[in-house]
Predicted model as a PDB file, atoms N, CA, C, CB and O in Angstrom, pLDDT in the B-factor column:
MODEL        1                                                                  
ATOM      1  N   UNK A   1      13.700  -0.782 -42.608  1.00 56.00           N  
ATOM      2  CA  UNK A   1      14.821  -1.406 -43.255  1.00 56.00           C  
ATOM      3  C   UNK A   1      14.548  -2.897 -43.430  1.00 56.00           C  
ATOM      4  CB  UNK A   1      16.104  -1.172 -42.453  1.00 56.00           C  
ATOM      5  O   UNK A   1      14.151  -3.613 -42.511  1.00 56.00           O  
ATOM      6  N   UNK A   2      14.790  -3.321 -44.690  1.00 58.00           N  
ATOM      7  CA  UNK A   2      14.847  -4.670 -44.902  1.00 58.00           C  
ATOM      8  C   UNK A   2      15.695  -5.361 -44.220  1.00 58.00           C  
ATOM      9  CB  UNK A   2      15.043  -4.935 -46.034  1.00 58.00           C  
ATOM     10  O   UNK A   2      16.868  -4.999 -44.127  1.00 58.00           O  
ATOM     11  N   UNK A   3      15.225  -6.476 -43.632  1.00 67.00           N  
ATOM     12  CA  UNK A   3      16.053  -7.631 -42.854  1.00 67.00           C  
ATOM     13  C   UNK A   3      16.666  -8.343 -44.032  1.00 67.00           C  
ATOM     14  CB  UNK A   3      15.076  -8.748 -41.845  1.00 67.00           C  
ATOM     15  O   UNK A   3      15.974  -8.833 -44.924  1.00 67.00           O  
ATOM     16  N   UNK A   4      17.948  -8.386 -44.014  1.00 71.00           N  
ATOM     17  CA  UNK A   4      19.034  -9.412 -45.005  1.00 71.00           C  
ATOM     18  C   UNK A   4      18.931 -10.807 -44.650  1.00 71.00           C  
ATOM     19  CB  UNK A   4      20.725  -9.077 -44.815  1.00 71.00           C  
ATOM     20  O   UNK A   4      19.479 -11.263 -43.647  1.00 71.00           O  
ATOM     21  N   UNK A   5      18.050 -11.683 -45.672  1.00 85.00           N  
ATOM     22  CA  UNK A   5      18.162 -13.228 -44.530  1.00 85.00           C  
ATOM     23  C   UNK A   5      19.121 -13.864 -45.549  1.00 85.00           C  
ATOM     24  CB  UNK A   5      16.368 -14.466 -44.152  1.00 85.00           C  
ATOM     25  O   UNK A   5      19.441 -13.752 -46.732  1.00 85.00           O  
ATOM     26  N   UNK A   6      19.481 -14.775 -44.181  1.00 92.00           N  
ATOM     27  CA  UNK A   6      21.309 -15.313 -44.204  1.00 92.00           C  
ATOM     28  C   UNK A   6      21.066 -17.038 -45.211  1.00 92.00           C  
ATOM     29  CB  UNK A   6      22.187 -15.760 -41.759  1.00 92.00           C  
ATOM     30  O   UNK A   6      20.177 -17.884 -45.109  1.00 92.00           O  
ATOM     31  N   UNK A   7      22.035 -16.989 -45.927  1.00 95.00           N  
ATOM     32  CA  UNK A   7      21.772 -18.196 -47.126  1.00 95.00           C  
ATOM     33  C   UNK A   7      23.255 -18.813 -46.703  1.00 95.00           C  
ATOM     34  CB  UNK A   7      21.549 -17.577 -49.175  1.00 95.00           C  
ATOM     35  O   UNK A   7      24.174 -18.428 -45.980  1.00 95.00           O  
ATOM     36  N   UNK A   8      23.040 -19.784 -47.400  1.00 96.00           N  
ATOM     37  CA  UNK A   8      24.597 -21.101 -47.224  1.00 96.00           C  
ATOM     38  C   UNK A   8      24.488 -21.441 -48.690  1.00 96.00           C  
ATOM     39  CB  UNK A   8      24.382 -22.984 -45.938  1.00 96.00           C  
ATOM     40  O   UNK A   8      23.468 -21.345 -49.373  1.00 96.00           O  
ATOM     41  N   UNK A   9      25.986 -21.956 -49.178  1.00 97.00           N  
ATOM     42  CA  UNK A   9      26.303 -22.020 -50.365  1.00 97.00           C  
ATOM     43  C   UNK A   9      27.140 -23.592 -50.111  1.00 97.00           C  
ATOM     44  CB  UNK A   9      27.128 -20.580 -50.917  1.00 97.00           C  
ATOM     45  O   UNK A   9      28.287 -23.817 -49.724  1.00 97.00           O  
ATOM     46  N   UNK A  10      25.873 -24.650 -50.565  1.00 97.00           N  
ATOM     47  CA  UNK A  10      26.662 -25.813 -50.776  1.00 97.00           C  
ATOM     48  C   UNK A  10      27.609 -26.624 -52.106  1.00 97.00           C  
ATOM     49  CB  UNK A  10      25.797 -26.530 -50.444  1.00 97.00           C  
ATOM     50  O   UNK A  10      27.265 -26.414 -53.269  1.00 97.00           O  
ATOM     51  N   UNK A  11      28.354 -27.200 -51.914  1.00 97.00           N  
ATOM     52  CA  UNK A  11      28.807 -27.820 -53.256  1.00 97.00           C  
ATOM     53  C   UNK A  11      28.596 -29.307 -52.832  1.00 97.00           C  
ATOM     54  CB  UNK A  11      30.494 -27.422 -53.779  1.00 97.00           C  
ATOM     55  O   UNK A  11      28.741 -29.738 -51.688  1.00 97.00           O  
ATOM     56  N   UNK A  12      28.206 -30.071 -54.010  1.00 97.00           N  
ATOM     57  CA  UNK A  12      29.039 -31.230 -54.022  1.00 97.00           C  
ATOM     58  C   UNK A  12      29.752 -31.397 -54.652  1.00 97.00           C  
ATOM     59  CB  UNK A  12      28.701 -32.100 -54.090  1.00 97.00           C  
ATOM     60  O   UNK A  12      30.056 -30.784 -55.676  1.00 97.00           O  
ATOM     61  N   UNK A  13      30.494 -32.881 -53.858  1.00 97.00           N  
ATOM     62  CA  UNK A  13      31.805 -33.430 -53.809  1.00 97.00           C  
ATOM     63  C   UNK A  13      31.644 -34.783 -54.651  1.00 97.00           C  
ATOM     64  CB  UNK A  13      32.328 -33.649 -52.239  1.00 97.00           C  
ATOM     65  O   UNK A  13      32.028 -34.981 -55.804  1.00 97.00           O  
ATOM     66  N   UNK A  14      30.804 -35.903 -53.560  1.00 96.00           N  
ATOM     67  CA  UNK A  14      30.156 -37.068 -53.873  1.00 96.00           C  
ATOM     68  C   UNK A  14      29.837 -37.276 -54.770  1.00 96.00           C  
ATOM     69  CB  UNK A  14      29.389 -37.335 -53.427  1.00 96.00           C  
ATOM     70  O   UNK A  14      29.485 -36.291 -55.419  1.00 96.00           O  
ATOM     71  N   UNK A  15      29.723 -38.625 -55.451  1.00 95.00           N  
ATOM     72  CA  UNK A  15      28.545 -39.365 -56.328  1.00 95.00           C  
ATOM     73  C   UNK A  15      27.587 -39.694 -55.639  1.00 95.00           C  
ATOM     74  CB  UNK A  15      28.858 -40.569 -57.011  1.00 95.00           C  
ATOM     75  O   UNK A  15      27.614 -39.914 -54.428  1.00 95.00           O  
ATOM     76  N   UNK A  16      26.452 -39.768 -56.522  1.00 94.00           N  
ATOM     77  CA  UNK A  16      25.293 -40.291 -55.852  1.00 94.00           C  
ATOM     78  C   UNK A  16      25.014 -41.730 -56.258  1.00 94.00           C  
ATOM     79  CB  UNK A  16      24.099 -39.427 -56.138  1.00 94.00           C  
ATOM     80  O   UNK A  16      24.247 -42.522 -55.711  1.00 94.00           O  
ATOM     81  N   UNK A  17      25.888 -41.938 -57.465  1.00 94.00           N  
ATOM     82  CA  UNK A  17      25.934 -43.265 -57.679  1.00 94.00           C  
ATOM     83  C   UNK A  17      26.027 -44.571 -56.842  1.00 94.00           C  
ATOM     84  CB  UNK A  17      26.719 -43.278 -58.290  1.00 94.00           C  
ATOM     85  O   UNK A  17      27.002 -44.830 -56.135  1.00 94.00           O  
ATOM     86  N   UNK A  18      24.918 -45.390 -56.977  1.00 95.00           N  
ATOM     87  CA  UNK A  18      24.789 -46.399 -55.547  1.00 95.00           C  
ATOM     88  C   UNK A  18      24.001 -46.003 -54.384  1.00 95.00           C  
ATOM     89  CB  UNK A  18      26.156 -46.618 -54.871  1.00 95.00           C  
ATOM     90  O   UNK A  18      23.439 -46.902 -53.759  1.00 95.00           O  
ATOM     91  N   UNK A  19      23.893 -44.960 -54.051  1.00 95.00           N  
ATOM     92  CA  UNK A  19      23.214 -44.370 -53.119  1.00 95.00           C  
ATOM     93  C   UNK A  19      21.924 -44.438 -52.805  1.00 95.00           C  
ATOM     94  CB  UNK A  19      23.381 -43.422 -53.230  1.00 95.00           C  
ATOM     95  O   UNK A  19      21.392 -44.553 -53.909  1.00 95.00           O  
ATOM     96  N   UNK A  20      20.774 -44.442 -51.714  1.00 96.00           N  
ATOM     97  CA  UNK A  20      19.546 -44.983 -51.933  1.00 96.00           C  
ATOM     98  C   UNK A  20      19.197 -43.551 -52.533  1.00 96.00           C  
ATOM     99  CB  UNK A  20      18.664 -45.678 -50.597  1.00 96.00           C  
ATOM    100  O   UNK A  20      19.954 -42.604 -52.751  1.00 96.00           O  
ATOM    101  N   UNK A  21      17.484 -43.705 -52.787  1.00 96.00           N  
ATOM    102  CA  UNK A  21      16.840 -43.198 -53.429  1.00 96.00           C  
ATOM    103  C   UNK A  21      16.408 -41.661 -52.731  1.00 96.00           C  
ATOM    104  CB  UNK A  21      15.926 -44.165 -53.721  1.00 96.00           C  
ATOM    105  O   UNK A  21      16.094 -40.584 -53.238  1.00 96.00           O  
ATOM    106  N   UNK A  22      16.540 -42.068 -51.516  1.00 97.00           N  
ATOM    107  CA  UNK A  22      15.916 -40.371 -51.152  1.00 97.00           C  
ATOM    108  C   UNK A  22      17.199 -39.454 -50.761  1.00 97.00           C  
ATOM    109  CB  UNK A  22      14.678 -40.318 -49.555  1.00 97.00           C  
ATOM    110  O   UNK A  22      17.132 -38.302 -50.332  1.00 97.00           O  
ATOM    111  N   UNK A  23      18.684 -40.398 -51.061  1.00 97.00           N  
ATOM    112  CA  UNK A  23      20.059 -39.214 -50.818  1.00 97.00           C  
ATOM    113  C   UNK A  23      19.961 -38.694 -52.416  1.00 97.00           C  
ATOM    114  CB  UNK A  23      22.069 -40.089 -50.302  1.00 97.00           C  
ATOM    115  O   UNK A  23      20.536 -37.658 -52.750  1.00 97.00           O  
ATOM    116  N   UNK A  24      19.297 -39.381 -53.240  1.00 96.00           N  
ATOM    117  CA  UNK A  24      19.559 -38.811 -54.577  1.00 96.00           C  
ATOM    118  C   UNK A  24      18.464 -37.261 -54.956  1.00 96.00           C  
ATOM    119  CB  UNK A  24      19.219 -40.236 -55.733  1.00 96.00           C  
ATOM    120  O   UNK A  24      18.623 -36.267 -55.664  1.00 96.00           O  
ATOM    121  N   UNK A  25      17.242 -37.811 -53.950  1.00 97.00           N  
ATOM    122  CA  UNK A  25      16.263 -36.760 -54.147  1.00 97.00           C  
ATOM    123  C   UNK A  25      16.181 -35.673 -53.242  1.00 97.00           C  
ATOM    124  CB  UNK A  25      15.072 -37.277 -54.177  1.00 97.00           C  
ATOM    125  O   UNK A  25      15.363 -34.754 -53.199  1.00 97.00           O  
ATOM    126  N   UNK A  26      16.999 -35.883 -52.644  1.00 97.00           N  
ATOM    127  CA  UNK A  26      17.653 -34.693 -51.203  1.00 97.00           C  
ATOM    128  C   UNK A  26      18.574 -33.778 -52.115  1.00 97.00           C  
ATOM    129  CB  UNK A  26      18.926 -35.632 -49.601  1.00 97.00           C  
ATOM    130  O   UNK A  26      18.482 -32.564 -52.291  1.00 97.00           O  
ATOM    131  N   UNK A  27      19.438 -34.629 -52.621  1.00 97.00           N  
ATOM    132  CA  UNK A  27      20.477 -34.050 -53.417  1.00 97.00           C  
ATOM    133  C   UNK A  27      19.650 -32.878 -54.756  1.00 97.00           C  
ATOM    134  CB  UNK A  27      21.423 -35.548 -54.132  1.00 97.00           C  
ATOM    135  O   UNK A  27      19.960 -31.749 -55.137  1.00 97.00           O  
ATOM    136  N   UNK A  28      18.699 -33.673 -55.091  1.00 97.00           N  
ATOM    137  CA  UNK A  28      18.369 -32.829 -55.923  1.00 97.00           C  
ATOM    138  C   UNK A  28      17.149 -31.746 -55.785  1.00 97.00           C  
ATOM    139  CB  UNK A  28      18.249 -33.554 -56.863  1.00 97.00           C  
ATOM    140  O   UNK A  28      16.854 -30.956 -56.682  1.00 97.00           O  
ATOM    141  N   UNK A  29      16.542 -31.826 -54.629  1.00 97.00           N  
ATOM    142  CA  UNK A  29      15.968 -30.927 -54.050  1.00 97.00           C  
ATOM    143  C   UNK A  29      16.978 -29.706 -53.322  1.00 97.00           C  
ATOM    144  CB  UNK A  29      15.128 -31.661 -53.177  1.00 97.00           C  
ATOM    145  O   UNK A  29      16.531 -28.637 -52.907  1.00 97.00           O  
ATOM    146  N   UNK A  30      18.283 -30.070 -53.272  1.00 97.00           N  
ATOM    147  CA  UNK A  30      19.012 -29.203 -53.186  1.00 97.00           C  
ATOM    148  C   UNK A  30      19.504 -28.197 -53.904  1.00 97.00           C  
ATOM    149  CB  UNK A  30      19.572 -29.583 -52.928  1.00 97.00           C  
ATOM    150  O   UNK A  30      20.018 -27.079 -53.886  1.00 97.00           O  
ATOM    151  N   UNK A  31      18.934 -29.523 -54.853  1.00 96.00           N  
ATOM    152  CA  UNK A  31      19.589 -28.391 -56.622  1.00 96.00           C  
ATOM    153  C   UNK A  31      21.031 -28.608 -57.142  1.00 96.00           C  
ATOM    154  CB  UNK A  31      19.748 -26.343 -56.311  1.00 96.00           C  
ATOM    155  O   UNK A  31      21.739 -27.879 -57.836  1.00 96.00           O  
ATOM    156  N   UNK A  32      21.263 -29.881 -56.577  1.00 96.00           N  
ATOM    157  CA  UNK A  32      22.486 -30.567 -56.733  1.00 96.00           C  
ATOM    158  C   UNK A  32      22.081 -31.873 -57.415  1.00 96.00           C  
ATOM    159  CB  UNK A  32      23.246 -30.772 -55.360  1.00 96.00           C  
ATOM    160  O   UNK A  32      20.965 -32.391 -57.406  1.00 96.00           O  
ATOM    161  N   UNK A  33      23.304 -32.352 -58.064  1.00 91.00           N  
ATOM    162  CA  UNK A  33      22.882 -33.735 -58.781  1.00 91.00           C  
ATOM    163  C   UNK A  33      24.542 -33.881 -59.644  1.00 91.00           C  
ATOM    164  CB  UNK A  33      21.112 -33.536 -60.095  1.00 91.00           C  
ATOM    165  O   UNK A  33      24.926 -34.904 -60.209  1.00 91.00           O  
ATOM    166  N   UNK A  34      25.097 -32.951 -59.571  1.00 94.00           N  
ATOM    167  CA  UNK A  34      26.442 -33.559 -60.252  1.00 94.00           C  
ATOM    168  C   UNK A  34      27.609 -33.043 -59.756  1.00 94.00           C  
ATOM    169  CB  UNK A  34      26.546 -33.332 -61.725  1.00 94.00           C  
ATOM    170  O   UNK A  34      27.697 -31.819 -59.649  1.00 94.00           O  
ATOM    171  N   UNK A  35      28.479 -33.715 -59.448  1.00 96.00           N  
ATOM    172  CA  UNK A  35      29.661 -32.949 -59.366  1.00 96.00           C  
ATOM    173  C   UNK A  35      30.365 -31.900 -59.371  1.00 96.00           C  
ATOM    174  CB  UNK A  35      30.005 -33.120 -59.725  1.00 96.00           C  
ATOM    175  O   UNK A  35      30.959 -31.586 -60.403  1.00 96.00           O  
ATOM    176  N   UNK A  36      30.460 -31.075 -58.142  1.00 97.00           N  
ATOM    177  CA  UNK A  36      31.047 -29.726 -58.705  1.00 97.00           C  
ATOM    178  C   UNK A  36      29.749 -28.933 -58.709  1.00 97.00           C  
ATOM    179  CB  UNK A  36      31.824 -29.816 -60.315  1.00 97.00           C  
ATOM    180  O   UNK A  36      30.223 -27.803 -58.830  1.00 97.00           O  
ATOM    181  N   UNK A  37      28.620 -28.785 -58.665  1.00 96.00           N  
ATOM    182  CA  UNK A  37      27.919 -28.069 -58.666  1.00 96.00           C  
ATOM    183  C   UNK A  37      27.296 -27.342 -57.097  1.00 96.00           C  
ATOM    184  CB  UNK A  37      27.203 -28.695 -59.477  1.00 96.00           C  
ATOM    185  O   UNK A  37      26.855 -27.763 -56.028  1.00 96.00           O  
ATOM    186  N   UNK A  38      27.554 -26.153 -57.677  1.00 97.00           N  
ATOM    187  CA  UNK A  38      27.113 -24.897 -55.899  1.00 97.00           C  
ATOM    188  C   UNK A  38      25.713 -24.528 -56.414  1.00 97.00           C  
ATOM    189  CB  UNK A  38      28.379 -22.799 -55.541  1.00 97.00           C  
ATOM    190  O   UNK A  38      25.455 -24.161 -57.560  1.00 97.00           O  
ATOM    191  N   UNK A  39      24.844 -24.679 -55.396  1.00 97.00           N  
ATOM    192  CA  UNK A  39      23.891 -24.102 -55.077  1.00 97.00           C  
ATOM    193  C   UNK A  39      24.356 -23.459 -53.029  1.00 97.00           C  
ATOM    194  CB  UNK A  39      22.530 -25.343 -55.490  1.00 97.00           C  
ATOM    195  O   UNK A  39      24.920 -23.869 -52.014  1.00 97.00           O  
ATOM    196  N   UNK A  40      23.344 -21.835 -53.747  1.00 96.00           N  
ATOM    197  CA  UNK A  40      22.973 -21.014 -52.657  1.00 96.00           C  
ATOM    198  C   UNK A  40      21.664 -20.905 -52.076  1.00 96.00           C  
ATOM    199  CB  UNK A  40      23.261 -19.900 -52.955  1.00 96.00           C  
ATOM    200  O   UNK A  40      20.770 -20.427 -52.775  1.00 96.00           O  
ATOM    201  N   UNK A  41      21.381 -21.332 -50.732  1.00 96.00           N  
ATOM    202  CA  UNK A  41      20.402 -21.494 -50.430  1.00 96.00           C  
ATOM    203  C   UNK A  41      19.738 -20.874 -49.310  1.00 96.00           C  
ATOM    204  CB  UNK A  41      20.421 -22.442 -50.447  1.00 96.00           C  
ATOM    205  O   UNK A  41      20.468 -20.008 -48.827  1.00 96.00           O  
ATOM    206  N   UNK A  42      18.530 -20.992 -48.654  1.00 96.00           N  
ATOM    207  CA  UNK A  42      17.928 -20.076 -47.352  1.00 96.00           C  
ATOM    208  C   UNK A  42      18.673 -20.893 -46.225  1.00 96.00           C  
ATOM    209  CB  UNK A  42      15.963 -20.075 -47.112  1.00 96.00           C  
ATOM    210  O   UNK A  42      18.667 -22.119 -46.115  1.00 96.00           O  
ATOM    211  N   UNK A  43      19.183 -20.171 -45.576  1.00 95.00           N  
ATOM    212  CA  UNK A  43      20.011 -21.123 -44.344  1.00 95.00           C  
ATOM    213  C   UNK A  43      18.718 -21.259 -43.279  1.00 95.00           C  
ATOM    214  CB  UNK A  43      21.673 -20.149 -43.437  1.00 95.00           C  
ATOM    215  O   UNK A  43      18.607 -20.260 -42.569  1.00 95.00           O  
ATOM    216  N   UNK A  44      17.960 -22.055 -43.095  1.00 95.00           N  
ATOM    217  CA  UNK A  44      16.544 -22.515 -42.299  1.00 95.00           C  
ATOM    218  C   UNK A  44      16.893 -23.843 -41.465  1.00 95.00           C  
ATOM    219  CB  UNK A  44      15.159 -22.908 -43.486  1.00 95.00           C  
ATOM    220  O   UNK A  44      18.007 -24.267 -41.773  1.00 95.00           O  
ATOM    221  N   UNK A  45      16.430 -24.383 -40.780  1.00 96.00           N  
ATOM    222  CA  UNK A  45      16.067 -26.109 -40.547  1.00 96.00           C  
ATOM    223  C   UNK A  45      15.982 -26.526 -41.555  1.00 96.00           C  
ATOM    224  CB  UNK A  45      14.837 -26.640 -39.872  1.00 96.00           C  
ATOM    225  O   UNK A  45      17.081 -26.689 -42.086  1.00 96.00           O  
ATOM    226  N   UNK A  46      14.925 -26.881 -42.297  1.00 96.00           N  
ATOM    227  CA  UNK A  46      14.618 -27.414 -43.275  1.00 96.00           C  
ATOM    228  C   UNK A  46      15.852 -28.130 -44.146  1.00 96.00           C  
ATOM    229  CB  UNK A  46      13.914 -26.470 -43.872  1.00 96.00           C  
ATOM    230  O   UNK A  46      16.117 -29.331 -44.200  1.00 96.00           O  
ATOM    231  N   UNK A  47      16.586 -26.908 -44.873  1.00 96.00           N  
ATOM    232  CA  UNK A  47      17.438 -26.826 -45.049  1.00 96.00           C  
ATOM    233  C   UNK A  47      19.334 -27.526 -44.636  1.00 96.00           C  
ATOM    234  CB  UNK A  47      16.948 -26.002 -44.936  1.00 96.00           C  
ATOM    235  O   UNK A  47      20.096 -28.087 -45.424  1.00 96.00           O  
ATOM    236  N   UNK A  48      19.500 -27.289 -43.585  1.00 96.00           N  
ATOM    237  CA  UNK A  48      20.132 -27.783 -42.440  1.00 96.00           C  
ATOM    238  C   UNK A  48      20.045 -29.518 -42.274  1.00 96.00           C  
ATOM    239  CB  UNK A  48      19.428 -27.006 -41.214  1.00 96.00           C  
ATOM    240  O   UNK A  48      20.978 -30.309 -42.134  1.00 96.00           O  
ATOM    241  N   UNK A  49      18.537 -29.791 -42.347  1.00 97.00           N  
ATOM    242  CA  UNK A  49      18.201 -30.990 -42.289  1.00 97.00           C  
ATOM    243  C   UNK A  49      18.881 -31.864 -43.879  1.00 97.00           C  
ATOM    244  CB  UNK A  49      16.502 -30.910 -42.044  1.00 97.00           C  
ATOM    245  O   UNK A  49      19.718 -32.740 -44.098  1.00 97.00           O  
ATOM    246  N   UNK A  50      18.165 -31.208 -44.519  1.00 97.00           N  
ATOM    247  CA  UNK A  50      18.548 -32.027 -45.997  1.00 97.00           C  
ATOM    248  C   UNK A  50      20.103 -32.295 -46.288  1.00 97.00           C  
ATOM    249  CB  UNK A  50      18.016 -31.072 -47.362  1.00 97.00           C  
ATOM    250  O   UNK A  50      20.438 -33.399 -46.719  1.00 97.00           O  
ATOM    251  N   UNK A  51      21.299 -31.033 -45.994  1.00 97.00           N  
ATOM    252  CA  UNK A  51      21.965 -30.827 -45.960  1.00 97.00           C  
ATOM    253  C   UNK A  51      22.835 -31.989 -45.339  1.00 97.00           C  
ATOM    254  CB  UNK A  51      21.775 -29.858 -45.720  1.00 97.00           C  
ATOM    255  O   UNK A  51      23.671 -32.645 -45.961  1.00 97.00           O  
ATOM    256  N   UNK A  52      22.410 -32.172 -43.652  1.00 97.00           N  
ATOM    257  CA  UNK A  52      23.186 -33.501 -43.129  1.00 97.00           C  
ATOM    258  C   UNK A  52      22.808 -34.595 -43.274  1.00 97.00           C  
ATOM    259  CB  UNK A  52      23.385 -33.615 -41.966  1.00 97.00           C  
ATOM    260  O   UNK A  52      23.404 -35.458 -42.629  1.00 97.00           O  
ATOM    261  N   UNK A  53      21.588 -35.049 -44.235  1.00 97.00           N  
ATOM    262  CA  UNK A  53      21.071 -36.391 -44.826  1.00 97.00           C  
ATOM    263  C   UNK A  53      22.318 -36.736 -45.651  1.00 97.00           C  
ATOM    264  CB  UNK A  53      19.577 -36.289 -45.796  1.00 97.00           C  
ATOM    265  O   UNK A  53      22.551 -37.938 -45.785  1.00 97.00           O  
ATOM    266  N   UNK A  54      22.855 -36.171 -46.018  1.00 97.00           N  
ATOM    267  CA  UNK A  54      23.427 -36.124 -47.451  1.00 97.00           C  
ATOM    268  C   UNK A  54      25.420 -35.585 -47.095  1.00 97.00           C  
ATOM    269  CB  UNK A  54      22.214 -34.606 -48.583  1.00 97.00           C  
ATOM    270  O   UNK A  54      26.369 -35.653 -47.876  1.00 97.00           O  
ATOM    271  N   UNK A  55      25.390 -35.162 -45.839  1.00 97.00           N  
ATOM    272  CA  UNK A  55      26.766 -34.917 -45.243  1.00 97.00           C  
ATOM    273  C   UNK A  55      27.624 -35.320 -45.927  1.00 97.00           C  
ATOM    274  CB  UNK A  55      27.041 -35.406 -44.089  1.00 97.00           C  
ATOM    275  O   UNK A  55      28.383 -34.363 -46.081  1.00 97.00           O  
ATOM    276  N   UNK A  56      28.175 -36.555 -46.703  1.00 97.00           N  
ATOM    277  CA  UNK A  56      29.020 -37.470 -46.706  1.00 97.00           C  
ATOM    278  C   UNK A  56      29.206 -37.019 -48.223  1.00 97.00           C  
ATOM    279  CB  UNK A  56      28.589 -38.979 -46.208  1.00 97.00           C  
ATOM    280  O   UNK A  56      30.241 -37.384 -48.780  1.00 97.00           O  
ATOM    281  N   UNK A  57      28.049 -36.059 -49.117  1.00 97.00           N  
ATOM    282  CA  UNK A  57      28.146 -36.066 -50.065  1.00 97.00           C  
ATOM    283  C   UNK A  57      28.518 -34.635 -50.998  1.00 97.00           C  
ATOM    284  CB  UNK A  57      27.205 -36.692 -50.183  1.00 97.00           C  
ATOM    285  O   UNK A  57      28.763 -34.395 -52.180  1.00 97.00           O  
ATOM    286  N   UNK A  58      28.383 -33.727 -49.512  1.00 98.00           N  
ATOM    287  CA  UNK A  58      28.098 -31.997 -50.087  1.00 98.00           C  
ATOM    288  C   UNK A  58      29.155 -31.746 -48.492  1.00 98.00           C  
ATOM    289  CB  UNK A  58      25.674 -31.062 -50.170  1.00 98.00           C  
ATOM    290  O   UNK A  58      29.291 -32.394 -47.455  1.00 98.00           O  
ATOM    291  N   UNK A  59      29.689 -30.550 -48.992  1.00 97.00           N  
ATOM    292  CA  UNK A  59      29.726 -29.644 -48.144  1.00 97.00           C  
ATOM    293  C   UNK A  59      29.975 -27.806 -48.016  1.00 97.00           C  
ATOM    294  CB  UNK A  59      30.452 -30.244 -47.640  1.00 97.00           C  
ATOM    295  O   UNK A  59      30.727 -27.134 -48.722  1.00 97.00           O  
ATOM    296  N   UNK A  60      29.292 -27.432 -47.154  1.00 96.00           N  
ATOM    297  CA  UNK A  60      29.079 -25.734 -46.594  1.00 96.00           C  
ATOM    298  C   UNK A  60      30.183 -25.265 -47.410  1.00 96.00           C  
ATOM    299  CB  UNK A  60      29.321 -25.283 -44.685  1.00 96.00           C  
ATOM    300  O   UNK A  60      31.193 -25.965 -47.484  1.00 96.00           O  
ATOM    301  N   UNK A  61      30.128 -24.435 -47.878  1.00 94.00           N  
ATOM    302  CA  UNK A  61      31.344 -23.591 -48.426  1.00 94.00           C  
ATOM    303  C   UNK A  61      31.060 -22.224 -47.933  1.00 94.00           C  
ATOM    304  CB  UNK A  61      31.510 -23.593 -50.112  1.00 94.00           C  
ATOM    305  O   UNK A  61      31.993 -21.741 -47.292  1.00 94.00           O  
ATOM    306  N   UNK A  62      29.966 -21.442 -48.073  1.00 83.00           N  
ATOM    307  CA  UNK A  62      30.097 -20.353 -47.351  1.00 83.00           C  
ATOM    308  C   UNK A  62      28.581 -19.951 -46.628  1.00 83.00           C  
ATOM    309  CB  UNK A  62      30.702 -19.259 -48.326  1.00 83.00           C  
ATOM    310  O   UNK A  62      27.502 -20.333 -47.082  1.00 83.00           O  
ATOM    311  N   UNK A  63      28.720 -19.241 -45.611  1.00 81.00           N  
ATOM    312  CA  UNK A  63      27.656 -19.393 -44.605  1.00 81.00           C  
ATOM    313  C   UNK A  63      26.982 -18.154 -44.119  1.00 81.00           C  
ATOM    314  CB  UNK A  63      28.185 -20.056 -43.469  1.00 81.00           C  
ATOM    315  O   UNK A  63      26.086 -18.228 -43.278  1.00 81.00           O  
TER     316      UNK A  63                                                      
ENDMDL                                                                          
END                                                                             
């Protein structure tokens, strides 16, 4: 049986406007970059990590 691996579904909220340069490239290595936009992703470290760089700007919607 295939193992189901577990993903998180972020949105942002934030502008990135003003922001330094690597919350903008976090953001968009997220697959985020505008307003309102959900990306679903591999729930990992990695992941996790980029995610709370950027806290202030996205958040978990489903897990």
């Amino acid at each position: 049986m295939a193992k189901a691996h577990k993903t998180i579904t972020v949105e942002q909220y934030g502008s990135p406007a003003r922001r330094p340069g690597d919350q903008r490239a976090t953001l968009i290595g997220l697959k985020l970059n505008k307003i309102g936009r959900r990306s679903t992703l591999p729930d990992n470290p990695s992941t996790r990590g980029m995610v709370a760089k950027v806290a202030h700007l996205v958040r978990i919607i489903e897990q």
